[in-house]
N, C-alpha and C positions, 0 to 999 in steps of 0.2 A: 474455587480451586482449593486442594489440600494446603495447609498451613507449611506442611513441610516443604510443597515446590514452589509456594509463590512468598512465602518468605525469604528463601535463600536468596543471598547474591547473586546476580548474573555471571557464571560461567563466563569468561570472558580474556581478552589481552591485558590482563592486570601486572604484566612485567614492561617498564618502561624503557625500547632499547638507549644502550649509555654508548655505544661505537657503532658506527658502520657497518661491522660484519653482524652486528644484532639485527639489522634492519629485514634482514632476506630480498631485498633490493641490490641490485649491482650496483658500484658505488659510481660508475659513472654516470648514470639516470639520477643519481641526487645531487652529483654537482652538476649537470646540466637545468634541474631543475632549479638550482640556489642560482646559476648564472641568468636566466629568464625573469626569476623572482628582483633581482637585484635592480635588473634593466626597463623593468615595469612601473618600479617601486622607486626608486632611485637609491639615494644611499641607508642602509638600515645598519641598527647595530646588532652584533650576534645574537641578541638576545631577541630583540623584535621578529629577525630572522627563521630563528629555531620555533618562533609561536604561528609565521606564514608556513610554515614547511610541516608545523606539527610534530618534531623532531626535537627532541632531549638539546640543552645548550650544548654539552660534549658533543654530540654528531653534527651539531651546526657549526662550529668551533672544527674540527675535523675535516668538515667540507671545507672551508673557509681557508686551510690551510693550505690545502690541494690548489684551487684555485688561486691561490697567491702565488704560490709557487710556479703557477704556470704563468705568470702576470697576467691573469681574468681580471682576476679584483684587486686592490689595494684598502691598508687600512686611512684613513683618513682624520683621525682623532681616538679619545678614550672619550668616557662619559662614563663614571660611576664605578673606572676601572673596568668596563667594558669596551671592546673594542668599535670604532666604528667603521662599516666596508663601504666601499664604492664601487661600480665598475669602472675597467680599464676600458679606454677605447679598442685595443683588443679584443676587451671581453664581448663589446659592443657588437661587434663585428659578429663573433661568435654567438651570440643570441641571436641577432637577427637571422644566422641560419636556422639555429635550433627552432626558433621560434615559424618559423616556413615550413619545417617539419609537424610541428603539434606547438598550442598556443597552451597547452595546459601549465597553467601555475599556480596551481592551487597545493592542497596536501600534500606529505610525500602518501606515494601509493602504497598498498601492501602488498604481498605474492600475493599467488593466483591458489598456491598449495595453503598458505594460512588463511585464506579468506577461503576454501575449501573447507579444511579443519574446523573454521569457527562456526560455519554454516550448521556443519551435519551436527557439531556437538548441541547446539541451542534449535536442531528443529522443531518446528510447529509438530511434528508425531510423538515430541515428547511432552505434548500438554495433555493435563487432567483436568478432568470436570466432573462436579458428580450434579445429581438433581436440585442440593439448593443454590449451585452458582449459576446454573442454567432459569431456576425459577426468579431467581435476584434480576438476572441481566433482562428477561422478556416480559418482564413486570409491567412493564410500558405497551405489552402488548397484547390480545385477547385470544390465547392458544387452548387447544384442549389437550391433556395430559399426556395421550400418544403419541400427536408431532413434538412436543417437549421433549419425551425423551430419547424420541426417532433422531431431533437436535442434536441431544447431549450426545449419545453413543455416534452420532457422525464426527463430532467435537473430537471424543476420545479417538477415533477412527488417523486423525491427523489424512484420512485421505478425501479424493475428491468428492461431491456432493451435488448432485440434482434438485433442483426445486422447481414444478412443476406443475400447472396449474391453470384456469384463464384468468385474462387480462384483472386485475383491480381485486389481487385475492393476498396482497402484503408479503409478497417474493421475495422482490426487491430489500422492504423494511427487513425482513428476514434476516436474509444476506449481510446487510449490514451491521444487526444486531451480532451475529455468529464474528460478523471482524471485531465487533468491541469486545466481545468477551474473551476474545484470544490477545487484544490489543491491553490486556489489565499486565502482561508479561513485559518484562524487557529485554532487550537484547541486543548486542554490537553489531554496526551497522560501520563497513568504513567509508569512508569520504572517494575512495577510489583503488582499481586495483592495477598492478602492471603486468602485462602478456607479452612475451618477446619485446620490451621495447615500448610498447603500446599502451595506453592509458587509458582503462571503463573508467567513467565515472557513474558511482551508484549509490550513493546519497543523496537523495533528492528531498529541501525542505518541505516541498509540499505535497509529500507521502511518509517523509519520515519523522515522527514527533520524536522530540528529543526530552530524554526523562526529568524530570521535574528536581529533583534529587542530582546533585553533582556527583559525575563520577568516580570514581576512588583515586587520591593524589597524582600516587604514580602509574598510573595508567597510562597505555601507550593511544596516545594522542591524535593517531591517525584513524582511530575508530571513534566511533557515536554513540552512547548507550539510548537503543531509540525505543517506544513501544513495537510490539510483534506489527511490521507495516499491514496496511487492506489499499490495494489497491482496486478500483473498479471500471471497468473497459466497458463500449457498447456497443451500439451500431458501429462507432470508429474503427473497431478493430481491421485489422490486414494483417496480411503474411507477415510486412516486412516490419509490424512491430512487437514481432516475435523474434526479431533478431538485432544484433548488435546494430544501431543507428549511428553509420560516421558523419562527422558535420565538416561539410569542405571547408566550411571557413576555418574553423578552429582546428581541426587537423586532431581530434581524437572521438572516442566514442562514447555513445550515453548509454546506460543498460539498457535492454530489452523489458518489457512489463512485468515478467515472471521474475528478470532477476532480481528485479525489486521490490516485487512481492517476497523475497527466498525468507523463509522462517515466519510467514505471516499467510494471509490470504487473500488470494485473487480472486475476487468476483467478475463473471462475465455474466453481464444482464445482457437480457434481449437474445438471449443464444438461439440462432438460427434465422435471425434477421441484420448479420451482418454482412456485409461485404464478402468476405472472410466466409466460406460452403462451413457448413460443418464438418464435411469429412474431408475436409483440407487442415481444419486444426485439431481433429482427432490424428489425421497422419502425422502431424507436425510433432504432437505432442504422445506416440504412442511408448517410444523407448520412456521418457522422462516420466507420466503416469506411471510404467510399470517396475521402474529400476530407479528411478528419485535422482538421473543424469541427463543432461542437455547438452545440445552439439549448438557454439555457434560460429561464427565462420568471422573471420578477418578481413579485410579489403582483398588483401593478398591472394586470399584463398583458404588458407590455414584454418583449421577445424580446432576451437578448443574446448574441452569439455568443464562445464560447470555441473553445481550441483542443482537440483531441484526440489528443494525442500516446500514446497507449497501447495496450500490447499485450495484448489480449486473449487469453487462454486459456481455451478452453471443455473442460471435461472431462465426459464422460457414458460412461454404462455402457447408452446408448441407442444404438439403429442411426441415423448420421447421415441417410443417405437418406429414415428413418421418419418424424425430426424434423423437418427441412425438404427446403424444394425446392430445385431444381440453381441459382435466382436468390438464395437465400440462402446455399448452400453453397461459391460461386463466389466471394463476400467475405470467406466463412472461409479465406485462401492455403493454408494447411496442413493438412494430415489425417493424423494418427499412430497407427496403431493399435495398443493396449497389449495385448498375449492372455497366452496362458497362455506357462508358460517352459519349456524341456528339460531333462531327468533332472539333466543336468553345472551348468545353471544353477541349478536347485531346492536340489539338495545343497548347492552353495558358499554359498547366499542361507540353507541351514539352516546351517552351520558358523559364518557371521557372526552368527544372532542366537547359537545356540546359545553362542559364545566371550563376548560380550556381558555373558551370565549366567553366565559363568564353567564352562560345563560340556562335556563332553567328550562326544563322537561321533564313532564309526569306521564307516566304510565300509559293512560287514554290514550296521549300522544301519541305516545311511538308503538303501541298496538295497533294503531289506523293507520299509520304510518308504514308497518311491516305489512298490514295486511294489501294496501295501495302496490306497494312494490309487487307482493308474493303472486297474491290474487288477479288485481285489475290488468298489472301490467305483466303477467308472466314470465319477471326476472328472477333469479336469484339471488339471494342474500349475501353481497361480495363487502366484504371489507373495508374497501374504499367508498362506499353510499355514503356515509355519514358525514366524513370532511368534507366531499364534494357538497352534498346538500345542503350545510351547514355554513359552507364559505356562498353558495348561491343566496343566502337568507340575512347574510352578511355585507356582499356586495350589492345585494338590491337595497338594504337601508341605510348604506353609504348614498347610494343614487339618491335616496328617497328625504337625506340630510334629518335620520335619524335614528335611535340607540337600533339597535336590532333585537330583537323579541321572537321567542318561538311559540306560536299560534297555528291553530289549524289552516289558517288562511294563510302565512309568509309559508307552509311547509305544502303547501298548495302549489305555490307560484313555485318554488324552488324545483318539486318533481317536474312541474309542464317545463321547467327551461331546460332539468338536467338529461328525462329521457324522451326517450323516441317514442310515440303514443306504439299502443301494442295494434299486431296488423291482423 
């Protein structure tokens, strides 16, 4: 990427709120959430407080006063010239309703309108790539200069992408690659948002990497400076986790996959052999592809709109045209197709796993070797031969309780187990 976008600082919540009325939260969702946290936790001091809630010592200290005054909580000591809180058995009483309602006591949440704002300011449609970050990132992998730069301009595109191809042609690895090189970005990610009363929670650690580098002092706390997230979906997909997921027990909501993909990229592998028609989630997703807005619904009923900042990448070893029609193909921008590779590509793609595991192969080799596949067995030159045949020459001299070695005779044994004799 350009020096001037990936150096700068993240755009971001760099003002830390100091009162209540800075938070964009109604101020009774954050004393109901200090009365939850208190009764979970037991007695904290404002200070420990303010670091559960994610919230400045003045708004925690604020809250706290509120709730005293109503006798929630009481103070019950200093330490350090800090206060210490407790709840009141009143208060008691009053969590345990709150808590019947929504078990959430985590962060304070942010609006729905600044976690909008911060969305579309840091979208994924405003990254840049040019050809040597895209040569840097797929270095790892044996492309030829067209689908490179079919890549990168999908990259610049910030829209959705097709990949396309049969089985065992490095879709997937693709896929992937396209999330790391968007995932070199960082961006605010908050811990949760609030809707009418209602709690998403959309931070999730194990999609969202959090940046390496701490983020600036006073920064508002309820946000994460995460990389650009990639989430990837498969066969699992459904309707229903395209929409807000309530959990009975805990009484609030987890985002949907896209939202947590928002400013990064969603890969769906295997598209067209999910659960999930395809033209159930081309309908699902037809407004959000072409206006960057999602509808999603509330227990209640209530329809709220998000943003949709993300790139989609569909990958199938299906014929697109079979899949859909030219009104849904038309929103897909990009079409890539992954096929099989040539002799010069095959070989260098076997020398790289082959070096991997430490073993050696000359020329003769894997010329008998391309020709076995091409000729005898009238396959094509897919991508995946090499790991697969190379892990077959590996696990039989595991069995064989010895080093593994590449010879005409283990790359023998390895084709008879890995294909199908030709008919």
């Amino acid at each position: 990427m350009d020096d001037s976008f990936e150096n700068a600082p993240p755009a971001g919540p760099l003002q830390k709120p100091e009162s209540t009325s800075d938070v964009g939260v109604r101020k009774r969702i954050l004393e109901d959430l200090v009365l939850k946290v208190l009764y979970l936790s037991g007695p904290l001091s404002i200070l420990e407080l303010s670091k559960r809630i994610r919230l400045s010592f003045g708004v925690a200290d604020e809250l706290v006063q509120q709730l005293r005054s109503e006798q929630l909580c009481e103070a019950i000591g200093i330490s350090r010239n800090i206060l210490n809180i407790a709840i009141t058995s009143q208060g008691r009483l009053r969590a345990l309703e709150l808590l019947s309602l929504s078990q959430y006591a985590g962060a304070a949440p942010v609006s729905l309108e600044s976690y909008t704002k911060q969305v579309r300011q840091q979208s994924v449609r405003n990254v840049e790539v040019h050809p040597p970050d895209v040569d840097r990132a797929f270095a790892h992998l044996v492309l030829d200069s067209n689908t490179l730069r079919q890549l990168g301009t999908a990259l610049n595109s910030g829209a959705s992408i097709f990949l396309y191809g049969p089985t065992g042609t490095g879709k997937t690895s693709v896929a992937g690659t396209l999330a790391r090189v968007v995932a070199e970005d960082l961006v605010w990610i908050p811990y949760a948002v609030e809707v009418d009363g209602q709690i998403i929670a959309i931070y999730d650690p194990l999609i969202h990497r959090i940046a390496s580098e701490p983020a600036p002092q006073n920064s508002d706390q309820r946000w994460v400076r995460c990389h650009r997230p990639a989430v990837l979906v498969g066969g699992e997909l459904t309707i229903e986790m395209l929409d807000l997921q309530f959990n009975p027990s805990t009484r609030f909501y987890t985002s949907p996959v896209q939202m947590k993909a928002n400013d990064g990229v969603l890969i769906i592998d295997d598209f067209g052999r999910q659960r999930l028609q395809p033209e159930a989630l081309l309908n699902r997703w037809v407004v959000p592809l072409d206006r960057g807005i999602d509808f999603l619904t509330l227990a209640g009923g209530r329809t709220v709109e998000i943003p949709f900042e993300v790139l989609v990448v569909f990958a199938s070893n299906m014929d697109p045209s079979e899949l859909l029609d030219a009104a849904y193909l038309r929103r897909i921008q990009t079409k890539i197709k992954m096929d099989a590779v040539s002799g010069d590509q095959f070989r260098e793609i076997f020398r790289r796993v082959a070096g991997e595991h430490g073993l050696e192969c000359n020329a003769e080799l894997l010329n008998d070797l391309v020709g076995v596949i091409v000729q005898e067995l009238g396959q094509p030159l897919r991508p995946c031969y090499p790991r697969d045949i190379v892990n077959q020459i590996r696990w039989s001299a595991r069995y064989e309780g010895r080093k593994p070695h590449l010879d005409h005779a283990s790359l023998t044994h390895a084709v008879e187990a890995y294909f199908l004799p030709k008919s």
